[in-house]
C-alpha positions in Angstrom: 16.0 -15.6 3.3 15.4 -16.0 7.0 12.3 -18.9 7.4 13.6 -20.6 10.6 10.7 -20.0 13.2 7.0 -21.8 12.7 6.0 -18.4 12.9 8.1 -16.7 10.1 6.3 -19.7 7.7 2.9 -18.3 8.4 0.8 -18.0 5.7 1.5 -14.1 6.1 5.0 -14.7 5.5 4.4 -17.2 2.4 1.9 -14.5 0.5 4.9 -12.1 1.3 8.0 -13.9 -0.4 5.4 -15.2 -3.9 4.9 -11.3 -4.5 7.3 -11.5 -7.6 5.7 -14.3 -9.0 2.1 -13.2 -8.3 3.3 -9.6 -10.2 5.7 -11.4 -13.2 2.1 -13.5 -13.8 0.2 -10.1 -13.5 2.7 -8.3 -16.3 2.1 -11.6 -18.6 -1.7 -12.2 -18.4 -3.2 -9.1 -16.8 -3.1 -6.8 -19.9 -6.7 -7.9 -21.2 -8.0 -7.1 -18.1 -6.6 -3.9 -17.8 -7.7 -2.7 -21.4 -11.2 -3.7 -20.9 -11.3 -1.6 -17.5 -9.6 1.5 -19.7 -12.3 1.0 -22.2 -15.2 1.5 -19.4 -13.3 4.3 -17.5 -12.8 6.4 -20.3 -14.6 9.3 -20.9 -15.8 9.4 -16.5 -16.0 12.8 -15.1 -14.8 11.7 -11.9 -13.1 9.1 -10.9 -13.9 8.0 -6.9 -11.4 4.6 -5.5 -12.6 3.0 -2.0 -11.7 0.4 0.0 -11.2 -0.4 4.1 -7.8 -0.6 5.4 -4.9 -1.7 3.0 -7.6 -1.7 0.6 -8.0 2.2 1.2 -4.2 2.4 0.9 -4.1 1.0 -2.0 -6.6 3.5 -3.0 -4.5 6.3 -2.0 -1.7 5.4 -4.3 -3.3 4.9 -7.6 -5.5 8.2 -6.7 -1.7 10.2 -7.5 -1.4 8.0 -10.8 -4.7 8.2 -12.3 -4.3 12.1 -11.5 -1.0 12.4 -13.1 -2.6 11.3 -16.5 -5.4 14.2 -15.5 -8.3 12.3 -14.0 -10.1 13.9 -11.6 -10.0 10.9 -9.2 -10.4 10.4 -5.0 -9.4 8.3 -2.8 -12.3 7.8 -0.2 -12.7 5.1 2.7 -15.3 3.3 1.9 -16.3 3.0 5.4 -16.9 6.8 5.5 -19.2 6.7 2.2 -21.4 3.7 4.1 -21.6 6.4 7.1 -22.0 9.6 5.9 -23.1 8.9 2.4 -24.9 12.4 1.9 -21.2 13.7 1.9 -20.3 11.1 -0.7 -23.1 11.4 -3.4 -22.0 9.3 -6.8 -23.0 10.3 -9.8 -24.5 8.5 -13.2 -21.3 10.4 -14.7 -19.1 9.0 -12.3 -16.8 6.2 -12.2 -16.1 4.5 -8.9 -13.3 1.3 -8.2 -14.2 -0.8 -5.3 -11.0 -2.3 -4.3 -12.1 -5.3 -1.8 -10.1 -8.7 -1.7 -12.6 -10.4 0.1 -15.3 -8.5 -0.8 -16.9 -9.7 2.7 -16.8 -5.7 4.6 -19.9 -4.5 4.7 -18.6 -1.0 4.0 -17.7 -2.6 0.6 -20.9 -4.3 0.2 -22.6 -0.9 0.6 -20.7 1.0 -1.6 -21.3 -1.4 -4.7 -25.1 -1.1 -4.0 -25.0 2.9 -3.9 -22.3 3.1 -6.9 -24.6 0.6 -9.1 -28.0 2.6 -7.9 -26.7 5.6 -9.2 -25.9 4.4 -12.6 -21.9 5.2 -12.2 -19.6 2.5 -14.3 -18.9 0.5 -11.3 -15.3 -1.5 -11.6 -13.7 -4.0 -8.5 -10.5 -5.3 -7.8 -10.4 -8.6 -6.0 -8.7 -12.3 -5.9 -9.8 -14.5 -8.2 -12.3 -15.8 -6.9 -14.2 -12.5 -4.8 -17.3 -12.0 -6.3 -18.3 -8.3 -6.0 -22.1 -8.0 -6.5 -23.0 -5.4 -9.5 -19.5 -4.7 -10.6 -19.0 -4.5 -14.7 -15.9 -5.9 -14.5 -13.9 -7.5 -11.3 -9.8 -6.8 -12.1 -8.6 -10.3 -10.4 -5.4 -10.3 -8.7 -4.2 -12.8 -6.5 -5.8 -16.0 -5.2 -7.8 -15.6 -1.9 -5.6 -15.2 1.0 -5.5 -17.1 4.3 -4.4 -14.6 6.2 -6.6 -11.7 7.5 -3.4 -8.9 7.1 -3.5 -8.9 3.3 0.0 -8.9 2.0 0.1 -9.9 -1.8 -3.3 -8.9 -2.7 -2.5 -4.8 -1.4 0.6 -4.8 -3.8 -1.7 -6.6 -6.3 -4.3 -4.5 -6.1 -2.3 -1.6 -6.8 -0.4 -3.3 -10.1 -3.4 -3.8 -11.7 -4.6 -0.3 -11.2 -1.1 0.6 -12.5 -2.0 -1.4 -15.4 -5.2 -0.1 -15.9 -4.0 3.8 -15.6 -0.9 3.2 -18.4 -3.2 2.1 -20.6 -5.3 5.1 -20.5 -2.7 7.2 -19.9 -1.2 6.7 -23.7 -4.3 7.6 -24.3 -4.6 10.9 -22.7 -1.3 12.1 -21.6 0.9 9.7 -23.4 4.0 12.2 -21.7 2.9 11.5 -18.5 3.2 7.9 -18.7 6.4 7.4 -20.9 8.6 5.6 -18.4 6.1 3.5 -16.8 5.9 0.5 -19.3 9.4 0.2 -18.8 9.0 0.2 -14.6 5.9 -1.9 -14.4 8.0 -4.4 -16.7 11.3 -4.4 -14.0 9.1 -4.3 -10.9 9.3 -8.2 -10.8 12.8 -8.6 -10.6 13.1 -5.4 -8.5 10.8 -7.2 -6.0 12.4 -10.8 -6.5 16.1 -8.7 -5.5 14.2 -6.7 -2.8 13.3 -9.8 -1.1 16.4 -11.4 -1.2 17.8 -8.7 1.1 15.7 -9.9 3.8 18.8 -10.6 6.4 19.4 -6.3 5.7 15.9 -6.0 7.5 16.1 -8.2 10.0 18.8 -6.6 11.6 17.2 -3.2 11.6 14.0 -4.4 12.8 16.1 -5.7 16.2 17.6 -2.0 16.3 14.6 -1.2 16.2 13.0 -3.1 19.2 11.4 -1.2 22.3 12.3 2.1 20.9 9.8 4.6 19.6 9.4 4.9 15.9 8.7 7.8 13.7 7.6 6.7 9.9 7.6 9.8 7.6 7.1 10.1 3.4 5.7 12.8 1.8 3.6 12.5 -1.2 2.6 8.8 -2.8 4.4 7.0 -0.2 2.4 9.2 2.6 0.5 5.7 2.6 3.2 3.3 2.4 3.9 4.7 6.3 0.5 4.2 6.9 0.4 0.6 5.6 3.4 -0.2 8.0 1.5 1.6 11.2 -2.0 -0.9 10.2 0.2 -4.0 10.1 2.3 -3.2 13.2 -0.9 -2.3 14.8 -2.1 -5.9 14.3 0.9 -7.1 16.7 -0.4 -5.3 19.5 3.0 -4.9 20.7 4.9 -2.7 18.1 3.6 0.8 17.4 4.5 3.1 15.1 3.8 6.4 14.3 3.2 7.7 10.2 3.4 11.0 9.8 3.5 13.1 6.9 6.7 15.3 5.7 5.3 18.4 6.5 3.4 17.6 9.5 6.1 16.0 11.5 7.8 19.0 10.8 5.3 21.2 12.1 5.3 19.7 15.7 6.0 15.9 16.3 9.7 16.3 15.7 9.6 18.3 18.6 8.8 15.6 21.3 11.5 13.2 18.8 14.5 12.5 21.0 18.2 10.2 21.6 17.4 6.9 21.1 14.2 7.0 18.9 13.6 6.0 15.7 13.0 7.4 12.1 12.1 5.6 9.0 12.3 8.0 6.1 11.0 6.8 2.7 13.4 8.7 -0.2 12.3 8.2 -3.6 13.7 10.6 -6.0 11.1 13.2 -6.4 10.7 16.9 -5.4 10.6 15.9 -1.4 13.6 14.8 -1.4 15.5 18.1 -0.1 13.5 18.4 3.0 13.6 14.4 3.6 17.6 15.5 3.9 17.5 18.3 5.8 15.3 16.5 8.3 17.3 13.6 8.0 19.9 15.6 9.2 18.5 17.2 11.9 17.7 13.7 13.4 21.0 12.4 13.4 21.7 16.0 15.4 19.0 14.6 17.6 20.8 11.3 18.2 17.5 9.5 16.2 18.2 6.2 14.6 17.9 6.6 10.8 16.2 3.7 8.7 16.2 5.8 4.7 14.4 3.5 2.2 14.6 4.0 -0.9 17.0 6.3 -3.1 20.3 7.0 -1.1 20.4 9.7 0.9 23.1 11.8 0.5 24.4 12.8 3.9 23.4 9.6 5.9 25.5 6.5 6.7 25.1 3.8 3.8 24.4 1.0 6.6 21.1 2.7 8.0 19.7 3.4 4.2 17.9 0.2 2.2 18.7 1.5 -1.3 16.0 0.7 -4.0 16.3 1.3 -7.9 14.7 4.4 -9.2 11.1 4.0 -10.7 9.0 7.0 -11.7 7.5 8.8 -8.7 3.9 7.5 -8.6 4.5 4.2 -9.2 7.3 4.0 -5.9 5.0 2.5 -3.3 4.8 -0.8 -5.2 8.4 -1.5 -4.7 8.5 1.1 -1.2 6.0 -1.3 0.2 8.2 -4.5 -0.2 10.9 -3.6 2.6 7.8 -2.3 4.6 6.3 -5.6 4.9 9.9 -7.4 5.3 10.3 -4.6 8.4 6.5 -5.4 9.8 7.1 -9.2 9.7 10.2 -9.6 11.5 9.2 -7.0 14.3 6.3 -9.4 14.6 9.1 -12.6 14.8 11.1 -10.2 17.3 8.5 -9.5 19.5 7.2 -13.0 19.6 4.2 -14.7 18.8 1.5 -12.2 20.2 3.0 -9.8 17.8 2.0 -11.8 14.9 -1.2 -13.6 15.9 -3.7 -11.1 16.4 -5.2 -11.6 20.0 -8.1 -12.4 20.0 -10.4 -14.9 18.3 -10.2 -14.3 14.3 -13.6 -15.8 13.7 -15.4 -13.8 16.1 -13.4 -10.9 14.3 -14.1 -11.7 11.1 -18.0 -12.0 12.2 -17.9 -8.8 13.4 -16.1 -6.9 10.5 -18.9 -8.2 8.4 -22.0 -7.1 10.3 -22.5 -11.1 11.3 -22.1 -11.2 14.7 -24.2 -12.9 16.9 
């Protein structure tokens, strides 16, 4: 792995590399947990997930795999049910996740006040210490993290819930959920070897240097490119843009030209034919390919970061891992203003949480 520069040890960087152990230790001890969470969810109408930024990710990912066992579960940002909460009414019959590491955004606050007012079984996931003020049960992940980009909680966060939805998933749609046991079980080596490819991402982050850059999934992964867009953003130096299958297709490829590039995420699901096809109108376009996940076939094997195959809804997990590799050194690259955020992270952090002064 590369660690040479002070700033490629930050405590970002060190949250990053532990993800396989924090997820092996997960897979071992976070099974009681996840049955008692099962055991309140079942039987809830409705199923609503929240959170604010990676947190709201995170919620967009396990909305696709609590619907695949037949939930009828959201994905809402919880900053939009703290402002507009006649749009967002919860129900007694509801269930509603808070997913919050620090449990400090008073977006998160709010929501756990409205969700226990209204009688709905109110559940959290946090670190193991958050405390989440009227939530039945908190699903702890990781412990709390130093840095304000949250790296091993997000892919925490979304294990548990993985967890959590297997469970209940053998209950309800044991089909559904037959190959998941298996992936959830492989996902810490899968990481542990994903990481160990970290040189592979280095190089295609310096390709990828002053040039614009086009992020596009389709599906799950949909915010896997939006995760990579939030933590670039933090740099203040790197942008990228996430776009939807579909909707890049409807007008931003346009405007894509020579010299530009595209980071497709390829995961072996029913996408994958259109990925190709656009893949292979960007190479027409003299575009810079970046394929992660599943190989593509028509692209050259030194612009692709091949991943093994895990079932559809459970492919950010391991999606996200090269993700962060790719945000961290483009925050190296462009030095240190693209990986400390600029300006004063207390005054920030005051802010965020309605405590300024």
């Amino acid at each position: 792995m590369i660690a040479t520069s002070p700033v490629s040890v930050s405590w970002k960087y060190r949250a990053m590399v532990r993800q396989a152990e924090d997820i092996r230790r997960l897979h071992l001890d976070g099974w009681r947990q996840a049955r008692q969470a099962a055991d309140l969810l079942d039987g809830a109408e409705r199923l609503i997930l929240t959170g604010v930024g990676a947190s709201y990710h995170a919620a967009m990912v396990t909305e696709w795999m609590f619907r695949a066992i037949g939930f009828d579960a959201r994905a809402i940002n919880a900053a939009d049910i703290w402002r507009y909460p006649e749009q967002f009414p919860f129900r007694a019959t509801d269930a509603v996740i808070v997913i919050s590491h620090a449990g400090v955004h008073p977006a998160t606050r709010d929501t756990l006040e409205r969700a226990r007012t209204a009688g709905s079984t109110l559940l959290s996931v946090g670190s193991l210490s958050t405390q989440h003020e009227g939530s039945r049960l908190i699903l702890r992940t990781v412990e709390r993290e130093a840095n304000a980009g949250f790296t091993a909680s997000h892919l925490a966060a979304m294990y548990v819930l993985a967890q959590v939805t297997l469970l209940l998933g053998e209950r309800m749609r044991p089909s559904a959920v037959a190959p998941w046991r298996h992936d959830l079980e492989r996902l810490p080596a899968m990481i542990d070897a994903t990481l160990r490819r970290e040189d592979e991402v280095h190089d295609v982050a310096r390709g990828m240097l002053d040039r614009r850059i086009f992020a596009v999934a389709a599906g799950p992964n949909q915010a896997t490119t939006d995760e990579l867009q939030l933590r670039l953003a933090e740099s203040g130096r790197v942008s990228v843009e996430s776009i939807g299958l579909e909707q890049f297709l409807h007008g931003p490829l346009m405007r894509a030209t020579t010299g530009d590039v595209a980071l497709l995420i390829r995961t072996g699901n029913r996408n994958d034919e259109r990925l190709d096809r656009l893949a292979t109108l960007q190479t027409r376009l003299g575009m810079r390919l970046w394929v992660v996940g599943e190989a593509a076939p028509d692209v050259d094997p030194a612009m692709q970061f091949v991943l093994p195959s895990v079932s559809e809804v459970l492919s950010p997990m391991l999606a996200l891992v090269p993700i962060q590799m790719l945000a961290h050194h483009l925050g190296v690259l462009v030095g240190p203003a693209g990986t400390e955020k600029p300006f004063d992270r207390l005054q920030a952090l005051r802010f965020c949480t309605g405590r300024m002064e």
